[in-house]
C-alpha positions as CSV (number, residue, x, y, z in Angstrom):
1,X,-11.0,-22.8,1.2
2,X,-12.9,-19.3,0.8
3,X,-11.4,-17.3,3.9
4,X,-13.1,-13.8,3.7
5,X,-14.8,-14.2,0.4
6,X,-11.5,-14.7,-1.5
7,X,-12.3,-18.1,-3.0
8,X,-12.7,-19.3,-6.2
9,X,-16.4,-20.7,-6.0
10,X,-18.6,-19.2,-8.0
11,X,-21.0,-16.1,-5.7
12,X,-18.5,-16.9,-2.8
13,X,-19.0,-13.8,-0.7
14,X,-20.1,-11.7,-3.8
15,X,-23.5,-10.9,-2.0
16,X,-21.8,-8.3,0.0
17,X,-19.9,-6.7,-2.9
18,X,-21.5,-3.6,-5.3
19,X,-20.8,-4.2,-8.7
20,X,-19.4,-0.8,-10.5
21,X,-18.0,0.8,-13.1
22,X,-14.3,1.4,-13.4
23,X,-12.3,3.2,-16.0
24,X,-8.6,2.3,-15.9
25,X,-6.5,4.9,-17.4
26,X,-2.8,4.0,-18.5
27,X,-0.8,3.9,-21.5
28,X,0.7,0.5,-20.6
29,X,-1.7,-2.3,-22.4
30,X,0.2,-5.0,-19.7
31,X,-1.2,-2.5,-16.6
32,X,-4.8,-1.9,-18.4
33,X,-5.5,-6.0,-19.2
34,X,-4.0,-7.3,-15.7
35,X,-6.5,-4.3,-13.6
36,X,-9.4,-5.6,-16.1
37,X,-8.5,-9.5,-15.5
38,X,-7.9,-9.0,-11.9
39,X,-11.0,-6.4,-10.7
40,X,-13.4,-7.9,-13.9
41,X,-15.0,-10.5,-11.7
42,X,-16.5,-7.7,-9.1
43,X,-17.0,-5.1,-11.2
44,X,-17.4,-3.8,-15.1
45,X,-14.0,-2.6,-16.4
46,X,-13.1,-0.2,-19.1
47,X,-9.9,0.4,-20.5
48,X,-8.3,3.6,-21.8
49,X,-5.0,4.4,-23.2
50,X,-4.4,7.3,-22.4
51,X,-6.6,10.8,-21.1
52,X,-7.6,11.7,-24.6
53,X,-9.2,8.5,-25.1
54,X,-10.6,8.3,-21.5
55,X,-12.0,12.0,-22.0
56,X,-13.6,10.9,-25.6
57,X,-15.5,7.9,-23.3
58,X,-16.7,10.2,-20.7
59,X,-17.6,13.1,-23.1
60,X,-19.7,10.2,-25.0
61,X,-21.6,9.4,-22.0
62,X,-19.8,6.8,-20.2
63,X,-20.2,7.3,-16.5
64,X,-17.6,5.4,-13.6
65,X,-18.2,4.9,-10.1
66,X,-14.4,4.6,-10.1
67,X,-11.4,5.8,-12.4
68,X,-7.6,4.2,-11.9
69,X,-5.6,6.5,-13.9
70,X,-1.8,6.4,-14.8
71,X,-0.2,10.0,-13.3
72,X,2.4,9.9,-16.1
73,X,1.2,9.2,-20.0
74,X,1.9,10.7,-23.1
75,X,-0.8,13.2,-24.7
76,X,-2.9,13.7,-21.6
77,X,-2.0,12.8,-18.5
78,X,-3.4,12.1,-15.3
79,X,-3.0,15.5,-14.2
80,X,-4.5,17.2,-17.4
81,X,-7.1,14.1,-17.1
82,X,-7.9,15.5,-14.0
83,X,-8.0,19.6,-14.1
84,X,-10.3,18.6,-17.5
85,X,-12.8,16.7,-15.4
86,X,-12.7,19.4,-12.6
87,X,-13.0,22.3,-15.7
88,X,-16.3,20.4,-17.2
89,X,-17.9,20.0,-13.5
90,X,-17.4,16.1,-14.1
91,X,-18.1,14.4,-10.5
92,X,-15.9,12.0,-11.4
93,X,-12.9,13.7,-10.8
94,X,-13.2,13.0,-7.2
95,X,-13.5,9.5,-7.4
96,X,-9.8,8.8,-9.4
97,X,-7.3,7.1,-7.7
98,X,-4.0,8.0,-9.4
99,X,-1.2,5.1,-10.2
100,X,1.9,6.0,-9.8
101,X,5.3,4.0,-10.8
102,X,7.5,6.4,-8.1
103,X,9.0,8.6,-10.9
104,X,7.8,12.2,-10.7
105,X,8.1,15.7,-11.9
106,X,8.1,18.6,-9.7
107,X,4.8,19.3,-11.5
108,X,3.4,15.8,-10.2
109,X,4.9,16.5,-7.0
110,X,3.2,19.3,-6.3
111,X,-0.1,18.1,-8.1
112,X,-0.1,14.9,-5.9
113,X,0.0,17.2,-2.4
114,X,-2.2,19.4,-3.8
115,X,-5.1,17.0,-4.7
116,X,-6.9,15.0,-1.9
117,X,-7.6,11.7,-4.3
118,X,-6.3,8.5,-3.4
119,X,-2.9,7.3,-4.9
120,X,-1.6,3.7,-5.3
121,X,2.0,2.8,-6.1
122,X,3.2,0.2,-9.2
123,X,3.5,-2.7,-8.2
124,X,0.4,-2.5,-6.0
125,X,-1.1,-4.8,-4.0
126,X,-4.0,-6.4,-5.6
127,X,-5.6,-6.8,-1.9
128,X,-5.2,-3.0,-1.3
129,X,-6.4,-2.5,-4.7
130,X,-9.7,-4.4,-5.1
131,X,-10.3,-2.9,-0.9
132,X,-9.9,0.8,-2.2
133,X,-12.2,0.2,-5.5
134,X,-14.7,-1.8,-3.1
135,X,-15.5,1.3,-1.0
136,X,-15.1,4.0,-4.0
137,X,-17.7,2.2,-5.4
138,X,-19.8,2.0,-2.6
139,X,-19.5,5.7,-1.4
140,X,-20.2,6.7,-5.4
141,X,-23.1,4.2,-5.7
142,X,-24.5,5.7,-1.7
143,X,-23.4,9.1,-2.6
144,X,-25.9,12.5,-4.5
């Protein structure tokens, strides 16, 4: 019935939760419409296919408290995504979370120690998901 703001009833524990802004980043259209379905009732999710699109978005002057971006897509990936946003001074590039499916390159390798932004694995859990966009949100919306 409602344990720790999980239930179904409409406002049930939403009073404690800060609505944001989240990109999702991910050439997969299953991935991008089951993040929207499943984190669209807290917050206000945008979709992107890929980090040309999300870059056109942001360069238009779409801001995110959060971005959940694919590591490995075709045209730009997470990691050109990234060193893009860091190149341009974009803010935002500390508050992605990368999602990974477990298949890396050396060059991912390497990028993921290298970076200190969050990671979640494929097939996350949705738990651990909305938690980590819950306090991304909150630092962004509390933060300069």
């Amino acid at each position: 019935m409602g344990e720790r703001g999980q239930g179904p009833g409409p406002g049930h524990g939403a009073a404690c939760v800060q609505r944001g802004r989240v990109l999702v980043v991910d050439d997969e259209p299953h991935v991008r419409s089951t993040i929207q379905r499943l984190l669209g009732r807290e917050h206000d999710v945008a979709v992107a296919a890929d980090g040309r699109e999300a870059l056109g978005m942001l360069d238009a002057g779409e801001r995110y408290h959060v971005i959940l971006c694919d590591l490995v897509m075709p045209h730009v990936s997470g990691v050109q995504l990234y060193a893009a946003l860091r190149q341009r001074g974009q803010p935002c590039a500390d508050r992605i979370v990368f999602m990974t499916g477990g298949a890396f390159t050396d060059e991912a390798r390497r990028f993921l120690a290298e970076v200190a932004c969050p990671r979640i694995e494929k097939p996350f859990d949705i738990h651990a998901l909305r938690a980590l966009v819950r306090e991304l949100v909150d630092r962004a919306a509390a933060g300069p």
